[in-house]
C-alpha positions in Angstrom: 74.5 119.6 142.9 72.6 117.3 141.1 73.4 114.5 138.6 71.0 112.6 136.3 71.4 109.0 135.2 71.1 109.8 131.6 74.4 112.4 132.3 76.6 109.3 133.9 78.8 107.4 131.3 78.7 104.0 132.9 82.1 102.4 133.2 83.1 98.4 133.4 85.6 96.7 135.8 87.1 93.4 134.3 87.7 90.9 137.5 87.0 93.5 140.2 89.0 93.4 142.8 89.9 89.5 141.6 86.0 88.7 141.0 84.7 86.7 138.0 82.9 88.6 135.1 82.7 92.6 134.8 81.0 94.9 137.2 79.3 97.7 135.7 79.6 101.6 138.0 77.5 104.4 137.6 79.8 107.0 139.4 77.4 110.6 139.7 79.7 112.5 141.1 84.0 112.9 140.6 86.1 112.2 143.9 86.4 116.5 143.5 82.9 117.2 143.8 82.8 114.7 146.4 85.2 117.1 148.4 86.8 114.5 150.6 83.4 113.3 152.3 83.7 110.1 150.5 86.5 107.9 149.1 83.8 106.8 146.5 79.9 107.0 146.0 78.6 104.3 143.2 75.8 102.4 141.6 77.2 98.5 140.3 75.4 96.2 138.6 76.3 93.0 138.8 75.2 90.0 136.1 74.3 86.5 137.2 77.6 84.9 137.9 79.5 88.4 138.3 81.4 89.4 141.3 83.9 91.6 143.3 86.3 89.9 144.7 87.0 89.2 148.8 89.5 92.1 149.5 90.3 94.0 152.7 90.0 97.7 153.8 92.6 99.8 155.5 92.3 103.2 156.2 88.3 103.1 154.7 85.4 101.3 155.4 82.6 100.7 152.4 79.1 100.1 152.6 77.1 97.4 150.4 73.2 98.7 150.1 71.5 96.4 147.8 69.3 98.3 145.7 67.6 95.5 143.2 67.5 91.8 143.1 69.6 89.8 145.6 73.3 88.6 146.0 75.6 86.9 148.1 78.0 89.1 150.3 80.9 87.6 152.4 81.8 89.6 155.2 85.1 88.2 157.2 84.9 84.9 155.8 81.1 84.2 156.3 78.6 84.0 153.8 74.8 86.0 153.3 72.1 86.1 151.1 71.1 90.2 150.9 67.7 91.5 149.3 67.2 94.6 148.5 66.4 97.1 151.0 69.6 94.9 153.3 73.0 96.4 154.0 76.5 95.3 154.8 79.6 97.6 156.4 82.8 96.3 156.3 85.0 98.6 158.1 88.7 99.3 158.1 90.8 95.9 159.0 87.9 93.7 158.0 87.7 91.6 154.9 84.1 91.4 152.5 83.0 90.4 148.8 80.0 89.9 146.7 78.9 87.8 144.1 75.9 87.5 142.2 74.2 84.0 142.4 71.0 84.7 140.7 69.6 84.3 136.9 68.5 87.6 137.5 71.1 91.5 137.6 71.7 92.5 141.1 72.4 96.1 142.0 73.7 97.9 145.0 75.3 100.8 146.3 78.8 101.0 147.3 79.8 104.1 149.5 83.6 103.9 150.4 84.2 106.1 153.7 87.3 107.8 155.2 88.6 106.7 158.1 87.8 109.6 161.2 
């Protein structure tokens, strides 16, 4: 199955998760065609001084791959700067958040993961 960008109606996420600002997600594929294998798969953009909120995982764990420009992830109460190309996993019972501290959009992708 393949999806192309220009074929993805990007959708926006006021306060995510009790961030500041609005996240934009570029979703390619529905949680159907995902078939179970993830909880979620998505591109978000986030503008200088946008965020998702700290929140915690149960039952999932999500991955943060930053993609373009950098942002500021906190992971169980502990604060990073991540470039792209870096990664963060929070998995279930743990805590994490990002916020964009740039002047400049920061991207990454979040894949959200079932529980084995």
């Amino acid at each position: 199955m393949i999806t192309l960008l220009k074929d993805i109606t990007p959708t926006y996420e006021e306060k995510a998760m009790g961030g500041e600002g609005r996240v934009q997600f570029h979703r390619p594929f529905t949680m159907e065609e995902l078939g179970g294998r993830f909880c979620n798969l998505m591109r978000a953009t986030l503008r200088p001084g946008d965020s998702v909120g700290v929140h915690s995982h149960t039952t999932n764990g999500e991955v943060y791959y930053m993609l373009e420009g950098s942002a500021t992830v906190i992971d169980d109460g502990v604060e990073t700067v991540l470039h792209a190309g870096d990664a963060q996993f929070c998995a279930d019972g743990h805590t994490h958040g990002i916020y964009n501290h740039s002047d400049k959009d920061a991207a990454f992708l979040a894949i959200i993961v079932p529980n084995v």
